[in-house]
Structure formats: structure tokens, C-alpha cells
C-alpha positions as CSV (number, residue, x, y, z in Angstrom):
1,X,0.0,0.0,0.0
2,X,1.7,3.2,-1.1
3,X,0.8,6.8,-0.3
4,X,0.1,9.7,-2.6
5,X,0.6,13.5,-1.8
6,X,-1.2,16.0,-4.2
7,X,-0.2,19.9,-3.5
8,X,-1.8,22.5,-4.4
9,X,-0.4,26.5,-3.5
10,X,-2.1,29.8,-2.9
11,X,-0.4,32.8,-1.8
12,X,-1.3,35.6,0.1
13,X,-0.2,38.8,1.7
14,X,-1.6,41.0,4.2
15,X,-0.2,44.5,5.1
16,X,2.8,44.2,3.7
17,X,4.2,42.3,6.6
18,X,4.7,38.4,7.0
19,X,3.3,36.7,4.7
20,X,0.2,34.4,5.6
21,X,-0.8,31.9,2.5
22,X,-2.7,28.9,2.2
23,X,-1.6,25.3,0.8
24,X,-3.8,22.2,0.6
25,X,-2.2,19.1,0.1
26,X,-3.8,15.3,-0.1
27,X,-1.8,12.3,1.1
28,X,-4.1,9.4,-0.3
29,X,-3.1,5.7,0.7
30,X,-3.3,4.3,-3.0
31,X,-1.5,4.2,-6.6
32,X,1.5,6.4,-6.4
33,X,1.7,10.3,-8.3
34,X,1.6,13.9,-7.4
35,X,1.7,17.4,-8.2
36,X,3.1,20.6,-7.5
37,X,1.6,24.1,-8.5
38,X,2.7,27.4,-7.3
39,X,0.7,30.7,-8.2
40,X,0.6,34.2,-6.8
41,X,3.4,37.0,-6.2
42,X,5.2,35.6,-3.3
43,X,7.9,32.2,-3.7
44,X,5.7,29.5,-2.0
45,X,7.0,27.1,0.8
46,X,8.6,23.8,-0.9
47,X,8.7,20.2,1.0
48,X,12.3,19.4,1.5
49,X,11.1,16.5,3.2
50,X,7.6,15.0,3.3
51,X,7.2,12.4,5.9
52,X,4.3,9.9,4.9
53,X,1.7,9.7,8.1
54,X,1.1,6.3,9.7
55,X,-2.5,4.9,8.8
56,X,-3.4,3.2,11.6
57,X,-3.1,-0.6,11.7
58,X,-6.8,-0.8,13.5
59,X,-8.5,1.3,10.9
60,X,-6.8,0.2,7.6
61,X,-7.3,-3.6,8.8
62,X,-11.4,-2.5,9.0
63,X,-11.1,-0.3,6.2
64,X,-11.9,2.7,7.6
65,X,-10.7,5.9,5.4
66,X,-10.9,9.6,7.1
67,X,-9.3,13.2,6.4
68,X,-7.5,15.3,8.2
69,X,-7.6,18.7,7.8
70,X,-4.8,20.9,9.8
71,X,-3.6,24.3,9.5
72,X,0.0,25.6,10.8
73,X,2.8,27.6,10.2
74,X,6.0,27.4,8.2
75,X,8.6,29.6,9.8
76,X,11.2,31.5,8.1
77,X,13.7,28.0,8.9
78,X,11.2,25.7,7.0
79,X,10.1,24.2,10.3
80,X,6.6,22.8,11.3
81,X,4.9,25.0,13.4
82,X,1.8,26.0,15.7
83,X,-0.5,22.7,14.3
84,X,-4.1,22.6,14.5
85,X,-6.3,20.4,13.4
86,X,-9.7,21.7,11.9
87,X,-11.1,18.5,10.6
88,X,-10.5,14.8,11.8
89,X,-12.8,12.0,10.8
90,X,-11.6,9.7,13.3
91,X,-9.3,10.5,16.0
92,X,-6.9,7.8,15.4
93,X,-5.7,9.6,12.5
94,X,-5.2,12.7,13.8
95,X,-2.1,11.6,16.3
96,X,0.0,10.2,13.3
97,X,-0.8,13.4,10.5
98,X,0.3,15.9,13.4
99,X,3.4,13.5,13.8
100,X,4.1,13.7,10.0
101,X,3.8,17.4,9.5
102,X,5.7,17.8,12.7
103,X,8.5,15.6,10.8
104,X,8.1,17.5,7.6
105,X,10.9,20.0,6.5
106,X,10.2,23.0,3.9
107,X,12.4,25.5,2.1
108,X,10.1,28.4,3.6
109,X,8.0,31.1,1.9
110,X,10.1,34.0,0.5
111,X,8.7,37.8,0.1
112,X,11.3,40.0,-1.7
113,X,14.0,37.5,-1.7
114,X,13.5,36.9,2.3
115,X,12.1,34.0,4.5
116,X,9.1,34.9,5.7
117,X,5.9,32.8,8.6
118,X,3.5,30.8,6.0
119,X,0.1,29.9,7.1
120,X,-1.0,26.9,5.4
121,X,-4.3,24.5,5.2
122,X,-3.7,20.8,4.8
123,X,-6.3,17.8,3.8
124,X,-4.8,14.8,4.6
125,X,-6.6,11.9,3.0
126,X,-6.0,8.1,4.4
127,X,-7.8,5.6,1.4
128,X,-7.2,2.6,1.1
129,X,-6.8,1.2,-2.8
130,X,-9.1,-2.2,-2.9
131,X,-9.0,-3.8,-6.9
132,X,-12.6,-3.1,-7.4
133,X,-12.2,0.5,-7.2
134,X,-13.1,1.3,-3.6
135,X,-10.8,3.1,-1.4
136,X,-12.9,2.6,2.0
137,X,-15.3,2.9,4.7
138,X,-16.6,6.0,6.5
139,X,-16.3,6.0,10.1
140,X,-19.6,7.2,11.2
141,X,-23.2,7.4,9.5
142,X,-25.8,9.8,10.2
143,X,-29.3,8.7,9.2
144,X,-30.2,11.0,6.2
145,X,-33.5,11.7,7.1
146,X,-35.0,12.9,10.3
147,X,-36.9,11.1,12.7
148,X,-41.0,12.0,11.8
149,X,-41.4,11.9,15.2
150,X,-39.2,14.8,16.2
151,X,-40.2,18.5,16.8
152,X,-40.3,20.8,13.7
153,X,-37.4,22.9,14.1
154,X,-35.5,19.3,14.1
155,X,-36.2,18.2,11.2
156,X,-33.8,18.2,8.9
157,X,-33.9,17.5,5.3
158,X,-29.8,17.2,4.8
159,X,-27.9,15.5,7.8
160,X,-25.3,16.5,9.9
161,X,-21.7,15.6,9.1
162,X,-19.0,14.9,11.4
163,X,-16.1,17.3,10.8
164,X,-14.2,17.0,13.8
165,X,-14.2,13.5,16.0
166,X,-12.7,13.1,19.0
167,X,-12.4,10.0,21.9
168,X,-13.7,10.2,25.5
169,X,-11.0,9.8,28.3
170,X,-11.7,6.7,30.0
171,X,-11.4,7.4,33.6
172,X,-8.7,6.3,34.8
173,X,-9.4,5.2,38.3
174,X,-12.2,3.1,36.6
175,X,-9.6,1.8,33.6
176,X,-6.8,1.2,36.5
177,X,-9.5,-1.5,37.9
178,X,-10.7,-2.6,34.2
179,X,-14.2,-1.7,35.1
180,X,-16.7,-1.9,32.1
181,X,-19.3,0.5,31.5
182,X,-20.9,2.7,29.0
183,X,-23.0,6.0,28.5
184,X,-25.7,7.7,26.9
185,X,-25.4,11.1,25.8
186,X,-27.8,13.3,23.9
187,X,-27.2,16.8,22.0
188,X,-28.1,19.1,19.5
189,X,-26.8,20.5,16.5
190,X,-26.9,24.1,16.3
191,X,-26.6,25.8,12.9
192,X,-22.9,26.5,12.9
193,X,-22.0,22.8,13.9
194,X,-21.4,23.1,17.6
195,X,-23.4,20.4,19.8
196,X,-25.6,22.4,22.5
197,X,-27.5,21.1,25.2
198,X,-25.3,18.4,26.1
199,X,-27.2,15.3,28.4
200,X,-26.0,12.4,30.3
201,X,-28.9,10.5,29.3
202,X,-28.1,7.2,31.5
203,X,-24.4,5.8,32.4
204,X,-23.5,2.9,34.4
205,X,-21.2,5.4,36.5
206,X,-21.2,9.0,36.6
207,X,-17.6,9.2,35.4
208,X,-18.6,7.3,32.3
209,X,-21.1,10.0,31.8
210,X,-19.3,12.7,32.7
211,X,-16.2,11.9,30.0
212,X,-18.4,11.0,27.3
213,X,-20.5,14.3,27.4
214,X,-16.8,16.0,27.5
215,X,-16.3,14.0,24.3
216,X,-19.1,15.0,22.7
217,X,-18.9,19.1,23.3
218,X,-15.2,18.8,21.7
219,X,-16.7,17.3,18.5
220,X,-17.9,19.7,14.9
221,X,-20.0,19.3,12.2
222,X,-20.9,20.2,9.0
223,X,-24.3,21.1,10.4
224,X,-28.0,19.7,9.1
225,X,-29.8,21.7,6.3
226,X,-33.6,22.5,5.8
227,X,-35.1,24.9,3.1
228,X,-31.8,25.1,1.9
229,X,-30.1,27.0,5.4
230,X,-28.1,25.2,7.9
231,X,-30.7,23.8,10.8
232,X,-30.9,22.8,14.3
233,X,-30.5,18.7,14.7
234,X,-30.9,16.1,17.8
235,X,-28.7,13.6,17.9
236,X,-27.6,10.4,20.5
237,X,-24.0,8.7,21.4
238,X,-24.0,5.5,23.8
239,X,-20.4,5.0,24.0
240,X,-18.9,1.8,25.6
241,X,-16.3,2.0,27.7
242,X,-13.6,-1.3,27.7
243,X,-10.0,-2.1,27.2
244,X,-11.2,-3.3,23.3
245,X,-14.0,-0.6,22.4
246,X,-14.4,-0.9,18.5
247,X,-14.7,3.0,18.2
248,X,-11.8,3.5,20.5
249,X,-9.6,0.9,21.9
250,X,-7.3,1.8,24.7
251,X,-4.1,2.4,22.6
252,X,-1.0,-0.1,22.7
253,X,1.0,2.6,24.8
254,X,-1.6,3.0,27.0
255,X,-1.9,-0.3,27.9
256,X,1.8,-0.7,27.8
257,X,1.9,2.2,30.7
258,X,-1.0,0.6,32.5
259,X,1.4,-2.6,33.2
260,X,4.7,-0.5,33.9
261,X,2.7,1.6,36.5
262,X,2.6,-1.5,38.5
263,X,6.0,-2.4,38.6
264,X,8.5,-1.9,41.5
265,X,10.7,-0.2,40.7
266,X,8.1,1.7,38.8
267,X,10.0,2.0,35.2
268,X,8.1,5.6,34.6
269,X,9.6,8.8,35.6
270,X,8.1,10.8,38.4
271,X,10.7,14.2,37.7
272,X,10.7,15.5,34.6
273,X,13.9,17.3,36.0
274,X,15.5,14.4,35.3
275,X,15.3,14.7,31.3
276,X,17.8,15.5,29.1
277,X,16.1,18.3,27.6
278,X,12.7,19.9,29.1
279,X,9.4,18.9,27.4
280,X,8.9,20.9,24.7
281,X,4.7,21.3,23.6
282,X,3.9,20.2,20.1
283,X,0.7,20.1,19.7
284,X,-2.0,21.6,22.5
285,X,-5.1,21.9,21.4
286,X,-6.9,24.2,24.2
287,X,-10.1,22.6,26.2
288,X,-13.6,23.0,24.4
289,X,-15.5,25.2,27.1
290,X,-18.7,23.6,28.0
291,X,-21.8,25.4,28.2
292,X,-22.4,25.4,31.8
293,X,-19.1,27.3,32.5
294,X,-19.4,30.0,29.4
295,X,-23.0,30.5,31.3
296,X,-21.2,30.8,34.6
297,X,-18.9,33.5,33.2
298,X,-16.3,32.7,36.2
299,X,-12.8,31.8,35.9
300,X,-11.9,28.1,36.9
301,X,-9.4,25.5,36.9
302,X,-8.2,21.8,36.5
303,X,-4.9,20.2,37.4
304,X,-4.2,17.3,35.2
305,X,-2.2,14.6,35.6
306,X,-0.9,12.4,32.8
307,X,2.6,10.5,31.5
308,X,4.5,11.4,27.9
309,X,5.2,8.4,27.0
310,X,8.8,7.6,24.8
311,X,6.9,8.7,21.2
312,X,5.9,11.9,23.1
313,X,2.4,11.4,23.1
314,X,0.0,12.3,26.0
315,X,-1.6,9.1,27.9
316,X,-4.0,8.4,31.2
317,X,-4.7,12.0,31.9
318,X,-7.0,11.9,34.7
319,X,-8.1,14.8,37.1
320,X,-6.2,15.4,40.4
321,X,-7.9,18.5,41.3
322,X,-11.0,21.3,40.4
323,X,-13.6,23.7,40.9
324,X,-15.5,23.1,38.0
325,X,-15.5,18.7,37.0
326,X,-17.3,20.1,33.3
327,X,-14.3,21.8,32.6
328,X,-12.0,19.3,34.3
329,X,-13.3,16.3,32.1
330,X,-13.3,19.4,28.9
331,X,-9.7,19.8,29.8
332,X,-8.7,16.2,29.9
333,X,-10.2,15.4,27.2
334,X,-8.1,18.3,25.4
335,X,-4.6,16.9,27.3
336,X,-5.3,13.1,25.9
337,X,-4.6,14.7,22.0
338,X,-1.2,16.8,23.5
339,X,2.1,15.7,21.4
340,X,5.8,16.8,22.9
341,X,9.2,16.2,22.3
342,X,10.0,12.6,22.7
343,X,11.5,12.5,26.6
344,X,15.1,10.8,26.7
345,X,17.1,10.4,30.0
346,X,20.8,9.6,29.5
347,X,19.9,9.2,25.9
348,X,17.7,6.8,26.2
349,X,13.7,6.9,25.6
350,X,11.8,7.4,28.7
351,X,8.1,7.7,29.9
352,X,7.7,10.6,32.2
353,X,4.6,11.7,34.8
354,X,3.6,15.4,34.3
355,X,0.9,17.0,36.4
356,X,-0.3,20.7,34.9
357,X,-3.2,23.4,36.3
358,X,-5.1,24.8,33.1
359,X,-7.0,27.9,34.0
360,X,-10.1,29.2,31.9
361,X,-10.5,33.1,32.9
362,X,-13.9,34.7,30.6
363,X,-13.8,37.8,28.4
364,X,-15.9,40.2,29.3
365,X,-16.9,39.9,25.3
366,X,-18.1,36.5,25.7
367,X,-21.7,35.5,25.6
368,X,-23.7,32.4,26.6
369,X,-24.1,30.0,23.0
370,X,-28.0,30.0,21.9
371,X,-30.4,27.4,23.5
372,X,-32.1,25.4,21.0
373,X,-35.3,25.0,20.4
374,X,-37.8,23.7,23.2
375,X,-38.5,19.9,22.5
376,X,-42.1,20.1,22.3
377,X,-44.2,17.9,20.1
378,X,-45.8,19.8,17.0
């Protein structure tokens, strides 16, 4: 199975200062070929080196495509910089795209013969090439008509489309004792994409609930159309919650960390002091600020607790301390997609514990997302 980048270019330039222009690339797992095309006034970044993103052994082995859509920055050295992803399908793809672009080297933009910040926009395709012409399964399905039975308002006559999917964190005192559970969350879609009105519905234990409807608030859409204008939708998640979940199996790492925690000695690191160089941030996407605290309009905070493992990746974040659990499970649930430096000690890969408060203080200019409509029968 090979991979196949297509690249497309379009510069811009605002106020005569760095230069902030837009690329969109494809990496499709398929036959091999590509393109390059540079337009505009301004001398486009060009890949020195590309590295190809892992497609995750899970998903390619059910034959589940995605896309990845991620913005960032090339600096005036041709390094990655300031990732963000805009668009993810599935979040197991998301982890090895960041890892990629992180990897990838450019010769960097040029305006008037000098390096110059790029911003650029990058859909990352993962397709699988089958001999009968298919290139995959999507990851989710939305029913493509509404329910009859739902409130006017509701009923939509395009669905909603998943733009960007995230995991739930499973919580880790309940994972550390392998207990099995699951939840039931429901939402709406408002007309920009974001859920609203987020309900535990039922969960076996509250923490179950509590992570999944962190999960859910963190995801986007593509929202439902009626009458040709983006509408208001209900939907429903019941999300399982064991070591094998079929949407989202504890990772290898995880469980790798899980068994090392019980060791004595314990092989993880409990200083990060004790690194050769200081973690260095990657990739942070902030927390998704739930409802009931943008209401609130009061500043608030979480201390999480998690380990970097060897690759640098984020793992068992779980909450040591809060005012505010929405936002503590909002916050872990942001941690468990973090990326750093990979942590060596004496030159050798290490796994290391980190512990960090994340605050959330309000603008005054902030105001309280709209309710949706009341669910009353027509």
C-alpha cells in the first residue's frame, strides 16, 4: 500500500508584513503520483522532506478511510509549526498526521527575496486502494432523514456531518480497575456545527457520563440543512467503555503504561527534572469550554495529571484537582490529544509523569451560546 501527496499552492499577503498563505495538500493511501503548482506574487513554501503519516493498523485492517484537515505555520527555517487540526474524521488519524507534519521539513516562503511565517491549510486523505475500485469505509453514519417523530425545528432535510471526531478519556481510576461501563449522551446541533445542550442520558457510573459528554462538546459538524439553510438537529452517542472498544480501543501505549505503573521499581519517571532536555509542547489543542461554564462567566481550573510516553504522546490523563468537573473532564479530554518532544534520559527513551493546572478566565466579550429550540411535540 503506497501513499500519494497532491499539492496544491495559494499565496497571500496581508499589510505588507509576514506573509500568511494557504496550501492544501492530499496524502491518499493508493497508486503512487503527485503534483506541485505554485501561483501568486510571493515564492511558496517547498517540501524538503515530506514524511508519509502512519495509517493506523486498526482502521486500515477494517477499512476505515478519514481526512484530516490541519492548518499551521512554516517559519522563516522551513520548520513545522503552531499545528491545528480543523477537521479529523476519526481521531486515530489525527495523532500520526500531526506526527508527519511535525517531521516534515520546507524551504520556507520568500517575500522579496527573504524567509518569511507561512500559514498553510492541509487535507490529509488516508484511502485505502481495494482492486474493485473502492478506497474505504466511512467511520460514522448519520441517518439521512429525520426522525418524523421529532419537533419541527429538528427536522432536517440534509444530515449532519462529522467534521471533527474526538475520543472520550476513560477514567482512569475506573480503567486502572478494568471496570466496564458505558453511556448515553444526547445533544443538538446548532446551525454553525457546535453540539448544544449536552445530556448524560443514562451511564452505568457518573464518570462514564461525565467523560463522554466532555467528548461529545469537543466534536464539529458540517451542520443539518432545511429549506436550503443550515438547521438545528438532535442527535444520541451511547459510548462503551472497555480495554477493546471498536470506536476507541485503549491504545497499545496506554496499555503498555498501564502494566509498567505496576511495577516496583516503577520503570516511569516521576521528575521530569530528570530529562535531558525539558518537554517541549507540540501540539495543545486548548479545552472546548462547556456550556455550563461559558454560562457561569467565572474563571476556573483543573490540574491534570498524565505521563509522555517515549513517542511523546499524552496518555492516562486523569483529574487530580477542580472547581469546576465540566471543565476538568473538557480539559482532559483536550490533554489526551497533546504531542511533545520525545522524553530521553541519559539518551535513552523514557516515559515521564507530568501534572499541569489549566485555567479558563472569561472575556468580558463573551456571551452564553444560543439554547435550542424547546423539544415540544408539533
Amino acid at each position: 500500500m503506497t501513499a500519494t501527496a497532491k499539492w496544491r499552492y495559494e499565496a497571500g499577503v496581508k499589510g505588507g508584513h509576514a506573509v500568511y498563505s494557504r496550501m492544501r495538500v492530499s496524502f491518499s493511501f493508493g497508486p503512487e503520483g503527485g503534483q506541485e503548482r505554485a501561483e501568486g506574487p510571493f515564492v511558496t513554501p517547498v517540501v524538503v522532506y515530506q514524511e508519509q503519516p502512519v495509517y493506523p493498523f486498526s482502521l486500515r485492517l477494517s477499512g476505515i478511510k478519514g481526512k484530516v484537515v490541519v492548518e499551521f505555520i512554516v517559519d522563516p527555517q522551513g520548520n513545522v509549526i503552531q499545528p491545528s487540526v480543523i477537521e479529523s474524521s476519526h481521531p486515530d488519524f489525527e495523532a500520526p498526521t500531526i506526527e508527519a507534519l511535525l517531521n516534515s521539513k520546507f524551504k520556507p516562503g520568500l517575500k522579496n527575496g527573504h524567509p518569511v511565517f507561512t500559514r498553510m491549510e492541509v487535507p490529509i486523505l488516508f484511502q485505502i486502494a481495494y482492486n474493485d475500485g473502492r478506497n474505504g469505509v466511512e467511520a460514522w453514519s448519520i441517518p439521512g432523514k429525520a426522525s418524523s417523530s421529532l419537533p419541527e425545528p429538528y427536522r432536517y432535510e440534509e444530515p449532519p456531518r462529522p467534521l471533527l471526531i474526538g475520543a472520550p478519556v476513560y477514567p482512569y481510576e475506573l480503567l486502572t480497575k478494568k471496570v466496564r461501563g458505558n453511556a448515553v449522551v444526547g445533544f443538538a446541533i446548532d446551525p454553525s456545527g457546535r453540539p448544544r445542550a449536552v445530556q448524560v442520558e443514562s451511564a452505568t457510573m457518573p464518570e462514564f457520563g461525565a467523560a463522554t459528554a466532555a467528548m461529545v462538546a469537543a466534536w464539529r459538524f458540517d451542520p443539518a440543512m432545511k429549506g436550503g439553510k443550515p438547521s438545528w438537529s438532535l442527535m444520541k452517542r451511547e459510548q462503551e467503555f472497555n480495554l477493546g472498544n471498536d470506536d476507541f480501543p485503549v491504545n497499545d501505549s496506554a496499555r503498555r503504561l498501564l502494566k509498567a505503573l505496576k511495577k516496583t521499581p516503577c520503570p516511569v519517571l516521576s521528575n521530569a527534572s530528570a530529562l535531558d532536555v525539558p518537554l517541549k509542547g507540540r501540539y495543545q489543542p486548548a479545552p472546548i469550554i462547556p456550556a455550563s461554564v461559558e454560562k457561569r462567566g467565572v474563571p476556573v481550573r483543573a490540574d491534570i495529571a498524565f505521563i509522555v510516553d517515549h513517542a511523546g504522546h499524552a496518555q492516562l490523563p486523569r483529574i487530580s484537582s477542580t472547581d469546576n468537573a465540566d471543565f476538568a473532564w473538557a480539559a482532559a479530554t483536550a490533554v489526551s490529544r497533546w504531542q511533545f518532544n520525545a522524553p530521553t534520559s541519559k539518551g535513552k527513551p523514557v516515559d515521564v509523569s507530568v501534572a499541569i493546572p489549566i485555567d479558563y478566565k472569561p472575556s468580558p466579550a463573551e456571551t452564553p451560546p444560543a439554547a435550542p429550540p424547546a423539544l415540544r411535540a408539533p
